[in-house]
C-alpha positions as CSV (number, residue, x, y, z in Angstrom):
1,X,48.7,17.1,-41.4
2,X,50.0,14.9,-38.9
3,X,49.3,16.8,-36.2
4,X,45.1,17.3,-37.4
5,X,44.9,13.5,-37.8
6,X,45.8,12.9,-33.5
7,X,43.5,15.9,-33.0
8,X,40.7,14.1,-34.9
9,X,41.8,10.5,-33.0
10,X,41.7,12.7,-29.2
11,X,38.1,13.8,-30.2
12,X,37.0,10.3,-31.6
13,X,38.3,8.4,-28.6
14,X,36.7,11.5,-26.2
15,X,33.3,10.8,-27.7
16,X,33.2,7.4,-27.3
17,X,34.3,7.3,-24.1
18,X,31.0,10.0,-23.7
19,X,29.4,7.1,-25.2
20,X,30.7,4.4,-23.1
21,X,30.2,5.8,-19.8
22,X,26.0,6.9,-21.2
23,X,26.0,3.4,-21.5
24,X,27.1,2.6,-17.9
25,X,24.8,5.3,-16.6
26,X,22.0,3.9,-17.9
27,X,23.0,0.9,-16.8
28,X,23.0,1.7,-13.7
29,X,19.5,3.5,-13.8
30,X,18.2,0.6,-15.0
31,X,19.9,-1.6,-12.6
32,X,18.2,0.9,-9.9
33,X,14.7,0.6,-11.3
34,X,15.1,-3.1,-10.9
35,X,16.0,-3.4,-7.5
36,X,13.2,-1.0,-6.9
37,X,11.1,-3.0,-8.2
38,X,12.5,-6.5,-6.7
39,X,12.2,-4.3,-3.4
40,X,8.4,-3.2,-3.9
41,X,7.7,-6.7,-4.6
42,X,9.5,-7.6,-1.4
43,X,7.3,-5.4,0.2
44,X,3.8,-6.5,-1.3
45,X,4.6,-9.8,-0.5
46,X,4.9,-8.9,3.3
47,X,2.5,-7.0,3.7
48,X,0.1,-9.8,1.7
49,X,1.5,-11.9,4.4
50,X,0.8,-9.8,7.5
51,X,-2.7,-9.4,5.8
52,X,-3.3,-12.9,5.6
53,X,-2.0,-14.0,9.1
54,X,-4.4,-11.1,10.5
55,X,-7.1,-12.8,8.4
56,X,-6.5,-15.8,9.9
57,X,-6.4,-14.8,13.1
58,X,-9.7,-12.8,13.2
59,X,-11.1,-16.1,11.9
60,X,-9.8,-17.8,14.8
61,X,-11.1,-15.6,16.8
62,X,-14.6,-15.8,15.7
63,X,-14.8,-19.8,15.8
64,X,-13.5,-19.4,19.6
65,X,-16.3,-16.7,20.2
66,X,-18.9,-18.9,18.6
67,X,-17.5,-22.4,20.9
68,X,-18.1,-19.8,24.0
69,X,-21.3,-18.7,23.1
70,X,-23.0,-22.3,22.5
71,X,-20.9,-23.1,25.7
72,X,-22.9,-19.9,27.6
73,X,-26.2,-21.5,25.7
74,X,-25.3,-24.4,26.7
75,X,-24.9,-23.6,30.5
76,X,-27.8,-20.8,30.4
77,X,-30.5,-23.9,29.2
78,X,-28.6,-25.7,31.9
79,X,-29.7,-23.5,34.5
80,X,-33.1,-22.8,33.2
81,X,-33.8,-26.5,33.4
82,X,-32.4,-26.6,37.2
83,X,-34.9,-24.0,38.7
84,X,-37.6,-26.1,37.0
């Protein structure tokens, strides 16, 4: 009898330890999906910024073409009214 009851305990404390260490796998996945997702965030935020910046820039870049071509008007009605 004795000897059943520590088999029984052995088996008990084996399947929770089964138990136990599910738990920590999960865990763990879970702990993984998070960072990914923390990560991808990361990531979207860069690339948001990069988008923005280039954005910015192309807008730049279009006022400084318009200031050069009223300058080039500018210096075109310039001559025009010379030769006259």
């Amino acid at each position: 009898m004795a000897k059943k009851k520590t088999a029984k305990k052995k088996t008990a404390k084996r399947k929770t330890a089964k138990r136990k260490a599910k738990k920590k796998t999960a865990k763990k996945k879970t702990a993984k999906k998070k960072t990914a997702k923390r990560k991808a965030k990361k990531k979207a935020k860069k690339k948001a910024k990069k988008k923005a910046k280039r954005k910015a820039k192309r807008k730049v870049a279009k006022k400084k073409a318009k200031k050069k071509a009223k300058k080039k008007a500018k210096r075109k009605a310039k001559r025009r009214t010379k030769k006259k």
